[in-house]
Backbone bond lengths (Angstrom), bond angles and torsions (degrees), N, CA, C in turn:
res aa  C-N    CA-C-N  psi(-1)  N-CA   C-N-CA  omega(-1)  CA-C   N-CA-C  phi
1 X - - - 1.454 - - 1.532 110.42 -
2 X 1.418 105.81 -53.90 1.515 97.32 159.47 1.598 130.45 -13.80
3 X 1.373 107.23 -89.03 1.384 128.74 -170.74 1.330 102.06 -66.08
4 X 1.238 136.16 -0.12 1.399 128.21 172.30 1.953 89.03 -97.41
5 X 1.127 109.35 -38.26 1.840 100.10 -157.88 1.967 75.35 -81.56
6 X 1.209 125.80 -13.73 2.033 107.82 -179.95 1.654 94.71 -63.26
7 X 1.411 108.17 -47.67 1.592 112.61 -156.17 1.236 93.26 -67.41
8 X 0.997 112.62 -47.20 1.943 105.68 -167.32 1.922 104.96 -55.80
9 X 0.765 101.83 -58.34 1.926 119.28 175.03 1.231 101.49 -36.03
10 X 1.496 126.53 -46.99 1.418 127.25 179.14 1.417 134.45 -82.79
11 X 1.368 79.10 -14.23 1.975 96.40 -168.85 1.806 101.77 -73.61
12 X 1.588 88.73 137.76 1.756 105.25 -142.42 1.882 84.27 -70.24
13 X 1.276 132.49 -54.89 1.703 139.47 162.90 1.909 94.51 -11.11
14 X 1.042 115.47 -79.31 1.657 145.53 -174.12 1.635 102.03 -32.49
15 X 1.386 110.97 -48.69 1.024 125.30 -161.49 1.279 118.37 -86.55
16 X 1.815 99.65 -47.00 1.497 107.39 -177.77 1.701 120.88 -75.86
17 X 1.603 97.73 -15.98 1.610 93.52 175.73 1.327 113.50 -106.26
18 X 0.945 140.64 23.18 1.574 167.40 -133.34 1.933 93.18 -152.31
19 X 0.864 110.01 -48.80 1.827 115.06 -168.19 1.225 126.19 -74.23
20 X 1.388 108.73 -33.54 1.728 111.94 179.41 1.231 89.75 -126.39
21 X 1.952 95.82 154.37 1.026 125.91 174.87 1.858 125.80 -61.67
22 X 1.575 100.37 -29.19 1.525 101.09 169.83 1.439 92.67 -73.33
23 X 1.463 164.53 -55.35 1.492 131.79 -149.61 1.102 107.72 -98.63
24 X 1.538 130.41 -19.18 1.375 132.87 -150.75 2.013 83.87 -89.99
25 X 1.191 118.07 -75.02 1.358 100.19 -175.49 1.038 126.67 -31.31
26 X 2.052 122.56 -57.10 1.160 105.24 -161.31 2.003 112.06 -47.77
27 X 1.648 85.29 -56.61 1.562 95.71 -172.24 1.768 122.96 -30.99
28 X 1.454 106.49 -11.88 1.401 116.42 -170.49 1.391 84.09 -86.93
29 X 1.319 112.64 -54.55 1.378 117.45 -142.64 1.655 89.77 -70.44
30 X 1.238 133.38 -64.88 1.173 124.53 152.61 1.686 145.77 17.01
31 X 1.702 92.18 -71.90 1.119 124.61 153.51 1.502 137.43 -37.96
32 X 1.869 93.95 -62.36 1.424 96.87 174.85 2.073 115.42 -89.43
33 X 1.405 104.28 -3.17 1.353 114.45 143.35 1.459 130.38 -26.07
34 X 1.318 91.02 -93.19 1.331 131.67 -170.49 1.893 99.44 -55.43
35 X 1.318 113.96 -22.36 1.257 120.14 -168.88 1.620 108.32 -66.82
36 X 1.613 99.03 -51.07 1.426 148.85 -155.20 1.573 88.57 -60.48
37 X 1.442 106.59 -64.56 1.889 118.49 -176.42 1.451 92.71 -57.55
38 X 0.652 140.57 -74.56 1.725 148.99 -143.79 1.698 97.55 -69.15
39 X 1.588 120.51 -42.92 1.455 82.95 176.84 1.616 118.49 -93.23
40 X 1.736 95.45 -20.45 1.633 91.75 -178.18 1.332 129.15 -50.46
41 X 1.475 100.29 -32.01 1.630 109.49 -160.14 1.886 78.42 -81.02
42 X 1.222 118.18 -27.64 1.913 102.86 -167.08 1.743 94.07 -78.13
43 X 1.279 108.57 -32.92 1.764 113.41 -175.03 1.737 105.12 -63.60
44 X 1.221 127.72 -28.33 1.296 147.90 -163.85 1.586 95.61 -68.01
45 X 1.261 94.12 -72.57 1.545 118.55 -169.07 2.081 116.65 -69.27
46 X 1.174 84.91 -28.58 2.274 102.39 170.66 1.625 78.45 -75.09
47 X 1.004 146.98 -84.53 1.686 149.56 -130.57 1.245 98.45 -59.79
48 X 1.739 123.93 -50.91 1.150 126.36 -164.43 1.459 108.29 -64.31
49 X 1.597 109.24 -44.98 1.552 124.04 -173.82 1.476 93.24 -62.44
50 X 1.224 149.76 -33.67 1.466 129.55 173.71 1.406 110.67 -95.77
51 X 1.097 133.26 23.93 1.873 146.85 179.35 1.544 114.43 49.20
52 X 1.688 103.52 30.08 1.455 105.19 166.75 1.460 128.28 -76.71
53 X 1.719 114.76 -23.60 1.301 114.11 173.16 1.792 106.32 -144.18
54 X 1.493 137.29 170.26 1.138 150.66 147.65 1.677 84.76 84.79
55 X 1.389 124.04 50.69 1.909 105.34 163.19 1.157 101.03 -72.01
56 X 1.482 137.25 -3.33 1.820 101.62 175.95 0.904 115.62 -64.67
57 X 1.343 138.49 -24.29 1.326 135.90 -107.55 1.925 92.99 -144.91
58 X 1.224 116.65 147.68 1.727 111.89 177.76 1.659 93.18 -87.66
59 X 1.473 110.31 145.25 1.912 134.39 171.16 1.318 78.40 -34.67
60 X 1.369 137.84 -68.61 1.661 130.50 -132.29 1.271 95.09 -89.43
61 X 1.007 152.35 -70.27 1.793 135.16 173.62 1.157 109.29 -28.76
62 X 1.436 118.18 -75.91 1.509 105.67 175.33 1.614 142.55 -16.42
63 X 1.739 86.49 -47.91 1.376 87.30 -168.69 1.899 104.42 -103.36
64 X 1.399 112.26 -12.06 1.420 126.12 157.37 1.925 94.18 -50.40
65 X 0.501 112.53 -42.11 2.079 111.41 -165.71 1.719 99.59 -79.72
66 X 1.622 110.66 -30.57 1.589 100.90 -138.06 1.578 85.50 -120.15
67 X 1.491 125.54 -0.44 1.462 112.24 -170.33 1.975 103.67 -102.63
68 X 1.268 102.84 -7.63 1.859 86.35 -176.85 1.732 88.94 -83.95
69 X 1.433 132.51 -15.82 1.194 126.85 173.24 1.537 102.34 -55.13
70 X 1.157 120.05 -75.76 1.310 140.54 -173.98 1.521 93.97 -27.55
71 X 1.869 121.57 -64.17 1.768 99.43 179.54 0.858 102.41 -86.97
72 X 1.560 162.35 33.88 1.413 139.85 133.98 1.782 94.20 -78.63
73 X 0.910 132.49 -8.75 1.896 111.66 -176.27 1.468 93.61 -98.89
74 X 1.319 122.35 -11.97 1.674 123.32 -154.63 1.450 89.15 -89.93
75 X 1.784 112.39 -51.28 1.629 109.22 -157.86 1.605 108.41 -70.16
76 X 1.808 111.47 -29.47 1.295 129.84 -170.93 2.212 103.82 -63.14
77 X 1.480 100.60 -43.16 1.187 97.61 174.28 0.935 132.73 -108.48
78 X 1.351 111.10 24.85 1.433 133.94 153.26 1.458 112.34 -70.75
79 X 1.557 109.97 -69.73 1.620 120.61 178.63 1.431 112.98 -58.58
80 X 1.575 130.18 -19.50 1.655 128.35 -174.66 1.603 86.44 -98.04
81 X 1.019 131.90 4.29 1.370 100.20 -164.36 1.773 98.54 -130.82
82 X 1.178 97.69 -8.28 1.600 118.46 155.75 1.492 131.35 -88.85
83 X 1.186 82.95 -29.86 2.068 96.65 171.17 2.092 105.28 -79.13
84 X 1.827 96.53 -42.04 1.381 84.57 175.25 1.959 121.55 -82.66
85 X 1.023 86.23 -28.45 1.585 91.01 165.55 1.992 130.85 -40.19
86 X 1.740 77.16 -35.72 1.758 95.29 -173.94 1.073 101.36 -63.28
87 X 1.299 129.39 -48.46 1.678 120.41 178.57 1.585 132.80 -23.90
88 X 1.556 87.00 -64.70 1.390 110.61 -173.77 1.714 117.57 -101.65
89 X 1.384 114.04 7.17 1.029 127.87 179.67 1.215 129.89 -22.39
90 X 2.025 127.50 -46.12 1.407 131.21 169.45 1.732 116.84 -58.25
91 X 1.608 86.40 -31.26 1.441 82.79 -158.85 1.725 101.40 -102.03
92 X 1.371 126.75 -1.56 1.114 118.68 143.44 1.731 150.23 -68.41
93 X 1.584 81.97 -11.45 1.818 112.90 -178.67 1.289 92.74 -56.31
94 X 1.194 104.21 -65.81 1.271 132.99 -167.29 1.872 142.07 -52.30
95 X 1.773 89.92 -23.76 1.479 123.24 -173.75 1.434 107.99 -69.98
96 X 1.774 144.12 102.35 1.356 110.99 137.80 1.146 159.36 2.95
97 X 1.751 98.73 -74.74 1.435 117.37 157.95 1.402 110.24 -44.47
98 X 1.164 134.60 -78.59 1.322 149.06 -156.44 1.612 84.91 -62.93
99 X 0.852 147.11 -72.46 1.854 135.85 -156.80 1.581 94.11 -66.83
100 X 1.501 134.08 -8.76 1.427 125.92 -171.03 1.573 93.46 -85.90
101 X 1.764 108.49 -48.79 1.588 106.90 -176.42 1.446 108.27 -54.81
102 X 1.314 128.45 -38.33 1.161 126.27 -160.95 1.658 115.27 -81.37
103 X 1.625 99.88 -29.07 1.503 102.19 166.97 1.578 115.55 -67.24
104 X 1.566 118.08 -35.30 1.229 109.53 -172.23 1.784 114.17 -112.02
105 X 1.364 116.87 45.44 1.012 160.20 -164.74 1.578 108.33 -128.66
106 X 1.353 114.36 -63.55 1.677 114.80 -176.90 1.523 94.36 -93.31
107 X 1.362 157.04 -33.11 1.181 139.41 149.37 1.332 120.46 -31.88
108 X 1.353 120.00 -40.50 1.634 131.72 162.00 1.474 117.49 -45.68
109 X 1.197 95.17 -68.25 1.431 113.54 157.61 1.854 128.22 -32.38
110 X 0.901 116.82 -39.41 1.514 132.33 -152.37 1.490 94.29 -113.21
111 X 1.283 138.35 -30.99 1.037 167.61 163.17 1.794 105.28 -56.85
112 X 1.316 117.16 -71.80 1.451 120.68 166.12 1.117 129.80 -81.11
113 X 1.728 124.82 19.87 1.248 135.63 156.18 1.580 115.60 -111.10
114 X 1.660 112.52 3.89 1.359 113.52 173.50 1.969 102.56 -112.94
115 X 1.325 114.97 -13.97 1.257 117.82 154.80 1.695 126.59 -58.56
116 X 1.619 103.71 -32.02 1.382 115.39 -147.52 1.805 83.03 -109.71
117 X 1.368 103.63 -52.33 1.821 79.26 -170.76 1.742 104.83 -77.74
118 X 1.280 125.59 -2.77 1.634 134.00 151.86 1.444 142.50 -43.85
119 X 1.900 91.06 -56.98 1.650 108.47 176.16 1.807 105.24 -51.65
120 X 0.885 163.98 -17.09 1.320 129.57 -170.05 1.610 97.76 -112.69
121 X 1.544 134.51 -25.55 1.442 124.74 152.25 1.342 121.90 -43.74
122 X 1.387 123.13 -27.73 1.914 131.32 -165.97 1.449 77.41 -99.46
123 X 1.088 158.18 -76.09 1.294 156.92 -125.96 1.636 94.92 -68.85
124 X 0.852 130.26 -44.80 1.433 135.92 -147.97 1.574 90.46 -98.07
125 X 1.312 137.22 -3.27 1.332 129.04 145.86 1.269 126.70 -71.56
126 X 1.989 127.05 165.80 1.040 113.78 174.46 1.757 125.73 -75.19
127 X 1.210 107.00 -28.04 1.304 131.82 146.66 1.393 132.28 -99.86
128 X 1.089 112.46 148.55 1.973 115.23 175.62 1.800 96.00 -79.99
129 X 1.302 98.07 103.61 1.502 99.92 146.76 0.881 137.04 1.16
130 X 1.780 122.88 120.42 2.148 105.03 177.44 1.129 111.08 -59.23
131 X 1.382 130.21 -32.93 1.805 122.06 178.03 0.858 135.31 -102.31
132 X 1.857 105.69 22.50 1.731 112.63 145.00 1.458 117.85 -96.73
133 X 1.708 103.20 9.55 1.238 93.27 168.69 1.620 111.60 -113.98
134 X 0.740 114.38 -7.64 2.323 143.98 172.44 1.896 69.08 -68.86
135 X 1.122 114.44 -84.79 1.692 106.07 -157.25 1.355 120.39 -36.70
136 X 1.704 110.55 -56.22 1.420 123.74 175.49 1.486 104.35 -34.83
137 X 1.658 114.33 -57.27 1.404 114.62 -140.87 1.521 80.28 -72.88
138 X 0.862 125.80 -66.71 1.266 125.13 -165.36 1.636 124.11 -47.87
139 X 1.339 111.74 -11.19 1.477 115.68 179.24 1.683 105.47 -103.95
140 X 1.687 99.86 -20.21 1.527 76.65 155.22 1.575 140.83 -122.74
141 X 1.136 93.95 35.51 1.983 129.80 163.68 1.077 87.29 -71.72
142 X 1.904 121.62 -79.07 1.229 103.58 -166.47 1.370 136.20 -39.43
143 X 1.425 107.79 -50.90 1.713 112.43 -165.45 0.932 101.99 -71.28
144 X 1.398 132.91 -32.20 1.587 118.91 148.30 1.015 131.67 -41.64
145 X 1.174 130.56 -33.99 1.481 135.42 -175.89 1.496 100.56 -85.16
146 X 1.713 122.33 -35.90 1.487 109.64 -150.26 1.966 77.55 -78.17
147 X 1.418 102.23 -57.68 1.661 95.42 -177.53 1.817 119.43 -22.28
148 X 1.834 122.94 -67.00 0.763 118.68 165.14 1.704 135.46 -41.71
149 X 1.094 113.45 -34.92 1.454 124.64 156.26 1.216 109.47 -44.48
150 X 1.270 113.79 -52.83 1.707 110.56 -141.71 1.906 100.40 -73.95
151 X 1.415 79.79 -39.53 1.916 90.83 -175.08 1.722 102.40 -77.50
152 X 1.539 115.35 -0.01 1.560 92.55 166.31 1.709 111.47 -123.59
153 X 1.020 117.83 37.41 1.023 139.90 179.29 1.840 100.17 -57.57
154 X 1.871 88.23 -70.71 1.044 102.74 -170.20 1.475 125.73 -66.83
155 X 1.675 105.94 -40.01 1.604 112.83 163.65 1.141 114.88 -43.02
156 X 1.659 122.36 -48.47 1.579 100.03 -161.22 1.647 116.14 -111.45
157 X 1.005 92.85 -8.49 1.761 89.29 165.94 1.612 127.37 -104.23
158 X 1.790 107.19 -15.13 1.007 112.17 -174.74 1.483 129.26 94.94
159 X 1.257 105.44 -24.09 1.684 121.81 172.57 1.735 110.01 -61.29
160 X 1.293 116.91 123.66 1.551 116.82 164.06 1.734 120.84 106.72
């Protein structure tokens, strides 16, 4: 893993958009974009599943409209967050912090793919289930949490 996160660190792509201020921002900016789509549209769709927002509307439309958002913000901050990763790559292998964001990051993850392949089984009840709403809450703790992670990544270890 090492010598794959050396190569990445070196790789001239990695480097050159990582180096100046015209590519390196956008890609942040990008980043925390792309973040923004991916949980709102999942925050959209958790709210509805506990009847905090969108009652006109059935869970499964909603989230039929709001989930190809969800993988266009997922694939977008996947690739910015892999392009910025390359930089610092050894010394992110390596990070606590950074393997904590990433653990509670794909729990996020795993979390809004049991909401999403869910919503149209809960929908078709007269009520949403107590543990599609235990799921919701809990998927959006996480993305709260992975978010909070992500922005202390850099505070507390220094990486980024």
């Amino acid at each position: 893993m090492i010598q794959l996160s050396d190569w990445l660190q070196h790789n001239s792509l990695i480097i050159a958009l990582n180096s100046s201020a015209w590519t390196a921002a956008p890609l942040e900016v990008l980043h925390y974009f792309s973040m923004f789509i991916l949980v709102g549209s999942i925050a959209v769709v958790d709210l509805r599943v506990l009847g905090l927002a969108g009652r006109g509307q059935s869970v499964t439309s909603l989230a039929e409209r709001l989930f190809p958002w969800m993988w266009l913000g997922l694939a977008l901050n996947f690739l910015t967050g892999f392009l910025m990763f390359g930089v610092n790559a050894t010394a992110y292998v390596t990070d606590p912090i950074f393997h904590a964001k990433m653990t509670v990051t794909l729990a996020a993850m795993v979390f809004g793919l049991i909401v999403q392949w869910n919503v149209p089984r809960w929908d078709k009840t007269v009520h949403i289930p107590l543990l599609a709403k235990v799921v919701a809450v809990v998927s959006l703790l996480l993305w709260v949490g992975a978010i909070l992670a992500g922005v202390e990544v850099p505070a507390l270890s220094g990486i980024g």
